[in-house]
N, C-alpha and C positions, 0 to 999 in steps of 0.2 A: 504494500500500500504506500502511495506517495500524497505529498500536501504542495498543492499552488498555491504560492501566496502572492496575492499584487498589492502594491501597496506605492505611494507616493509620499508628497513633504505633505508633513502635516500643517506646515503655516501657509499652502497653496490646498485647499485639498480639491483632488479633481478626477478622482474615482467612480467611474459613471455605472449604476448597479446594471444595466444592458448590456453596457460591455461586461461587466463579469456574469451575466447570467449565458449572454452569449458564447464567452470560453467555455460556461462548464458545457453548455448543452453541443458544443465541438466535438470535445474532448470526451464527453460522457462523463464526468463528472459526478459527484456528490451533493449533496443539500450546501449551499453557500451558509459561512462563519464569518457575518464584518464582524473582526475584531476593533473598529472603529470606524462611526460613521463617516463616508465617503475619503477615506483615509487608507485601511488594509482589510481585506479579506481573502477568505481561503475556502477551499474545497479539493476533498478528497478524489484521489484518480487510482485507477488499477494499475496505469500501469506510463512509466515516460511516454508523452507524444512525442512522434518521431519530427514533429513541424516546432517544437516548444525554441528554439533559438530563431525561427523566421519569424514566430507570435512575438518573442523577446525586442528583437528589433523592430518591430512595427509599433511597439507601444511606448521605445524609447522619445521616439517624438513629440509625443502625449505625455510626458513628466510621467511614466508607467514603469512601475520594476517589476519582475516577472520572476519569482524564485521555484523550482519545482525540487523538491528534496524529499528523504524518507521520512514517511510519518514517524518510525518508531525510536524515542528516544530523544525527540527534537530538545526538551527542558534539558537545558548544559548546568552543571554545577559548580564551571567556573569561566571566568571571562578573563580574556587573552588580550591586551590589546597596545597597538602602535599608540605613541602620542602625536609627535608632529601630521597636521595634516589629516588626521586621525580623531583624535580626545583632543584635539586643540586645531582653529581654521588656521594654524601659520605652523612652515616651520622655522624654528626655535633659530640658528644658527642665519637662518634669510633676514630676520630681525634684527639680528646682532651686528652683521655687518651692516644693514641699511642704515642703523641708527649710528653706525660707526662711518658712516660716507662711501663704504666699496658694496653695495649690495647687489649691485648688473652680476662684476663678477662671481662673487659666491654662490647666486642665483641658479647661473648660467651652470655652474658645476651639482649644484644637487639635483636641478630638474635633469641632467642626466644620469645623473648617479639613481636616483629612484625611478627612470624609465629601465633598466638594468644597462644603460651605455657604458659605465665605469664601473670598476672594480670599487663597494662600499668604502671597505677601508679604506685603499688610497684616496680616494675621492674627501674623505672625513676628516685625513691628514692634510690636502692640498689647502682644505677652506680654515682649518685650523689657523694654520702657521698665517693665514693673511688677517686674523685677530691680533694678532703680535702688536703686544704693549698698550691696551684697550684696559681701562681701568677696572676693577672687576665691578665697579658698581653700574654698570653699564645692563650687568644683570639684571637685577633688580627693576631700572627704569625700563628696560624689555619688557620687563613679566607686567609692568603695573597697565604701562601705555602700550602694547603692541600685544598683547596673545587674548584670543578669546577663545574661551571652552565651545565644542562644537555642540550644537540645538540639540538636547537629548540625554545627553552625557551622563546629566546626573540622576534622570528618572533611569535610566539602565543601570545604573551601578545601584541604586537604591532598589530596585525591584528584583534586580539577581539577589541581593543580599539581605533582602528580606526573606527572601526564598531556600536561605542557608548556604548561597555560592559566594564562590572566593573570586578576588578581582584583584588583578594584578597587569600592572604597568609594566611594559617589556620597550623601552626605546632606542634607537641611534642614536640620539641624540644626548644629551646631558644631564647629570643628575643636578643640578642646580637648578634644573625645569624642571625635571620628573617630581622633585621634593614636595614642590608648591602643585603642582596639577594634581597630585596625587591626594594630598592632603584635601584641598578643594573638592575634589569630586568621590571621593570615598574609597580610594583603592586599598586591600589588605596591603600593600609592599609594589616596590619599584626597582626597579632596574637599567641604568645608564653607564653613560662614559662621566668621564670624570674631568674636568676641565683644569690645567693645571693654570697656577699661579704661584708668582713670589713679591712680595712685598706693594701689596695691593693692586698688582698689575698682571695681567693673561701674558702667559710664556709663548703661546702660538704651538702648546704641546697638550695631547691629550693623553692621560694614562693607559697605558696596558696590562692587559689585553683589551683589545678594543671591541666593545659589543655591537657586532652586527648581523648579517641572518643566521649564521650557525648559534649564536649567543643566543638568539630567542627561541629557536627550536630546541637548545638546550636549557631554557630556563621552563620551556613546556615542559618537558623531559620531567627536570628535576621538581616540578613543586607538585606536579599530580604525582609522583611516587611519595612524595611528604603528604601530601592530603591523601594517600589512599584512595586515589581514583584511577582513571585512563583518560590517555588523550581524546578519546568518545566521548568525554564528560565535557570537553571542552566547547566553548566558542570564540574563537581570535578573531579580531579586524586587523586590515592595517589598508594601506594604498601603495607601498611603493617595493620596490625589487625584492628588499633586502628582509618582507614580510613573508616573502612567498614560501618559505620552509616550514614557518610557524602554521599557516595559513592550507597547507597540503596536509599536516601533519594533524592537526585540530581535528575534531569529529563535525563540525561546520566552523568552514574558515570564510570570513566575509571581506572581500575585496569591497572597499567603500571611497567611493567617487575613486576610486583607484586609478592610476598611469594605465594606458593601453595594451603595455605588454604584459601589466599585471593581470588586467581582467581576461586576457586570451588564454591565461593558465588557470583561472578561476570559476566554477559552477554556478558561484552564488556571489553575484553582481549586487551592487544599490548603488544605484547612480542620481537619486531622487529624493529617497529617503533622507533621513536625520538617522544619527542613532538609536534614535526607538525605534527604528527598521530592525535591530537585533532580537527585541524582543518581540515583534510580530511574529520573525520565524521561527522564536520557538512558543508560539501558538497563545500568548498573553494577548489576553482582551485591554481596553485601553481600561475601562475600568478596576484594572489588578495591580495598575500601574501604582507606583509609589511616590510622593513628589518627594528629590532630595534636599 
C-alpha cells in the first residue's frame, strides 16, 4: 500500500479539491484525507502509477508537490536535518562575507559546491580563508540582522517532539550558527564545523575534521544506534550535495527547494511547501500540529 500526498505553501494555499479528487479517481485511488484545508491531502493507492513523475511535473506549475511513498511506517521518530538553506532561508557563510564586503565571490563558490560542482571540503576551505581577519563579532551581527528560520520550523520540531522524537541539527556549516538555530527552534543536539579564531579575530581556518556528507550520514549512523532505533525511524531534509548521503540513507529523506542535481537523486521533492511539508508526509493532520 502506498500514500499520495499533495500539498502546497500554506501562506499561498491553492489546493483545488477536483484536482485531487481527479488524481485519485486516475489513479484508482482511496477515500481522500485533507490533512489541511486547501493546503495537503492524501489518499491511499495499491500500487506506484507508472505516469506519477509526468503528474509531478504538470503540477509543479500550479505551486503542487506531489509525494507518492509507502504507507507503512510513514510517523519517523526522529528528524534529521541540514541548516543552511534548510532550518534557516540563508546560508550562514553567504552572510558572513556579504556583511564583510566579498559576498559575489563566496556566493559564487557555494552555489557550486551545493549543486555537487566542487569537492565540499575544498570548497568550505576556499571561502574560509577569504574570512581572514573579520572580527569575530561579525557573528553575532549575522545571526541578529541577516538569518531567518525557514516558515514551519518550529511547529515541526515541536510536533515530532511532542510525539516523543528526537531532532537533531547535522550542518556544513558552523557551530557558532548551529548553537543559536538550534537553541531557537528546539533541537535535542547539533552538529558543525568549528570556526577558528585568535584574539578576537577569524584565522581564515576551520577545525578538523571537517563535517561534511560522510559527517552527517555518520552522525545518522551514530545517534539512532544511541537512541535504539534504525535509520527507518528517521526523517532528514537538506537541499544541497553534501545532504545526499544522509538523505538516501534516512527511511524518508526530503530534498527541500533542493539544487537540481539534488532533487534528480531524490523520491521525495517539496519545492512548495514550508516545513510542515514534513509533517504532512508523515500523515499529521494540521490540527495535531503543535505551535512552538
Amino acid at each position: 500500500m502506498y500514500i499520495a500526498t499533495l500539498l502546497t505553501n500554506p501562506a499561498t494555499p491553492r489546493l483545488d479539491r477536483a484536482l485531487v479528487d481527479s488524481l485519485r479517481n486516475a489513479w484508482g485511488g482511496g477515500d481522500v484525507l485533507w490533512l489541511s484545508h486547501d493546503v495537503a491531502a492524501e489518499l491511499p493507492l495499491a500500487e506506484i502509477p507508472s505516469n506519477r513523475w509526468e503528474v509531478w511535473e504538470s503540477l509543479q506549475g500550479d505551486g503542487i508537490d506531489l509525494v507518492v511513498q509507502p504507507a507503512d511506517r510513514r510517523r519517523k521518530r526522529m528528524l534529521l536535518a541540514d541548516m543552511d538553506s534548510t532550518m534557516i532561508a540563508q546560508e550562514c557563510i553567504d552572510e558572513l562575507a556579504d556583511a564583510a564586503g566579498i559576498g559575489d565571490r563566496v556566493k559564487e563558490i557555494t552555489a557550486r559546491a551545493m549543486n555537487g560542482e566542487l569537492g565540499f571540503e575544498g570548497a568550505l576551505i576556499e571561502r574560509v580563508r577569504l574570512l581572514e581577519d573579520l572580527p569575530e563579532g561579525i557573528i553575532a551581527e549575522v545571526l541578529t540582522t541577516r538569518i531567518t528560520p525557514t516558515p514551519g520550523g518550529k511547529v515541526l520540531l515541536a510536533t515530532m517532539r511532542a510525539q516523543g522524537g528526537y531532532a537533531a541539527l547535522v550542518s556544513g556549516g558552523f557551530t557558532a550558527f548551529t548553537a543559536r538555530i538550534a537553541a531557537d527552534l528546539g533541537f535535542d543536539e547539533h552538529r558543525a564545523n568549528t570556526l577558528l579564531s585568535e584574539n578576537g579575530r577569524l584565522t581564515g581556518d576551520v577545525a578538523r575534521p571537517i563535517l561534511g556528507r560522510e559527517a552527517k550520514v555518520q552522525a545518522l549512523q551514530e545517534i539512532t544506534a544511541r537512541l535504539g532505533i534504525t535509520p527507518a525511524d528517521v526523517i532528514a531534509v537538506g537541499d544541497g550535495a553534501n545532504d545526499l548521503g544522509m538523505l538516501g540513507l534516512a527511511g524518508t529523506g526530503v530534498a527541500l527547494h533542493a539544487k537540481p542535481s539534488v532533487q534528480a537523486e531524490c523520491d521525495i521533492r517539496v519545492n512548495h511547501g514550508d516545513l510542515t511539508a514534513l509533517l504532512y508526509l508523515q500523515g499529521y493532520p494540521d490540527a495535531d500540529f503543535v505551535k512552538g
